[in-house]
C-alpha positions as CSV (number, residue, x, y, z in Angstrom):
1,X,0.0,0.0,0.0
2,X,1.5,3.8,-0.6
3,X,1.1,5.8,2.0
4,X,2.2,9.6,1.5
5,X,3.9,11.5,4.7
6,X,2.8,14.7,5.1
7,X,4.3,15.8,8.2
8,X,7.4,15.0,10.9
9,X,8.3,14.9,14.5
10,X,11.9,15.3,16.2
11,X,12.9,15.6,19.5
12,X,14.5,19.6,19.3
13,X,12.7,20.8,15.5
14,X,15.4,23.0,15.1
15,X,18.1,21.2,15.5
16,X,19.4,19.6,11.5
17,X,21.1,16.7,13.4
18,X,18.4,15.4,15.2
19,X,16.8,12.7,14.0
20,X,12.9,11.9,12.7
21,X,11.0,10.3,15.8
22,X,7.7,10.0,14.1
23,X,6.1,10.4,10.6
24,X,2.6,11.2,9.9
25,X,-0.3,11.9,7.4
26,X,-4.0,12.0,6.1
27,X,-6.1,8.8,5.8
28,X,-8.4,8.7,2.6
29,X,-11.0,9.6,5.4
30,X,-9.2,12.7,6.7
31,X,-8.1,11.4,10.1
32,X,-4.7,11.6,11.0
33,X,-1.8,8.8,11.2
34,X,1.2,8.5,13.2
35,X,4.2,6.0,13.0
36,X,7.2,6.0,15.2
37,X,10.2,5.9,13.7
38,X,10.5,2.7,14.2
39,X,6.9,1.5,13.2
40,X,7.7,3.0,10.0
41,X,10.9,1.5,9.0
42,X,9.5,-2.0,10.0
43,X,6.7,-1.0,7.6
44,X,9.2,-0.7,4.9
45,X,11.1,-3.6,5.5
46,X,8.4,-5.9,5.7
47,X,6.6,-4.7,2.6
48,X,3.4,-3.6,4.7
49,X,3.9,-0.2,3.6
50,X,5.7,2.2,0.5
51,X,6.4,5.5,1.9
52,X,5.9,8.6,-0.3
53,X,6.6,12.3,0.1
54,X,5.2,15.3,-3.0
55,X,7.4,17.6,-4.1
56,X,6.2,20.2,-6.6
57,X,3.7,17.9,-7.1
58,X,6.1,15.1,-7.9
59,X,6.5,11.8,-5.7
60,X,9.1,10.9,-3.4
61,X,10.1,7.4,-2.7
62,X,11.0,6.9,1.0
63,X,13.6,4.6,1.9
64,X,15.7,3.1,5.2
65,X,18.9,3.7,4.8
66,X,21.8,2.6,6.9
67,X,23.9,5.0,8.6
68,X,28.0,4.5,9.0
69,X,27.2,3.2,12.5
70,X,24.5,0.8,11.6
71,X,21.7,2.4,12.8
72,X,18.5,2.6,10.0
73,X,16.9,5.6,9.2
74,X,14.3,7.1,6.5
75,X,15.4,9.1,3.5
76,X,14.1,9.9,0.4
77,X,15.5,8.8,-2.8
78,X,17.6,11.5,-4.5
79,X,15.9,13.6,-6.3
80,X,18.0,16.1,-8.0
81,X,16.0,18.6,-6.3
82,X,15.8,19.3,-2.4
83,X,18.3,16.9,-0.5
84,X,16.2,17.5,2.8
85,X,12.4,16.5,1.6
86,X,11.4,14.4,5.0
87,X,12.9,17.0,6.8
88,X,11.1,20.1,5.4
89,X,8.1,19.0,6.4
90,X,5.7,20.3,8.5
91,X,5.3,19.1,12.5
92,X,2.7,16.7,13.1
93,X,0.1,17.4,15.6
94,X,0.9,15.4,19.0
């Protein structure tokens, strides 16, 4: 199922090096939906889920990625437009 993001939480929103703790979006029947970090990337991994974000009106695949220290996180796939796309997003309501 693809599932757009529409909106992000971290711990200090400010802060470029913290990381994502929750993604979040619309159902078809306008309530919200919120994944942990975690939730999300098992979502991937176990094909429940294919994460998208728009830009411009164009999609964004989401992936997990692994960082240096082997610790999975979500990007999106290079664009060749905005590097940051998960991370511009808006915050999710709590």
């Amino acid at each position: 199922m693809e599932v757009k993001i529409s909106c992000i939480n971290k711990d200090d929103r400010n802060n470029p090096y913290e990381a994502i703790t929750h993604v979040g979006g619309l159902n078809p029947d306008g309530t919200r939906w919120r994944l942990t970090l975690e939730e999300a990337i098992q979502s991937i991994n176990n094909n429940k889920y294919r994460f998208y974000v728009e830009v411009d009106n164009d999609r964004v695949e989401v992936i997990v990625a692994v960082s240096p220290y082997g610790h999975e996180y979500l990007k999106t796939v290079a664009d060749g437009d905005k590097p940051n796309n998960l991370l511009s997003l808006d915050e999710c309501p709590l």
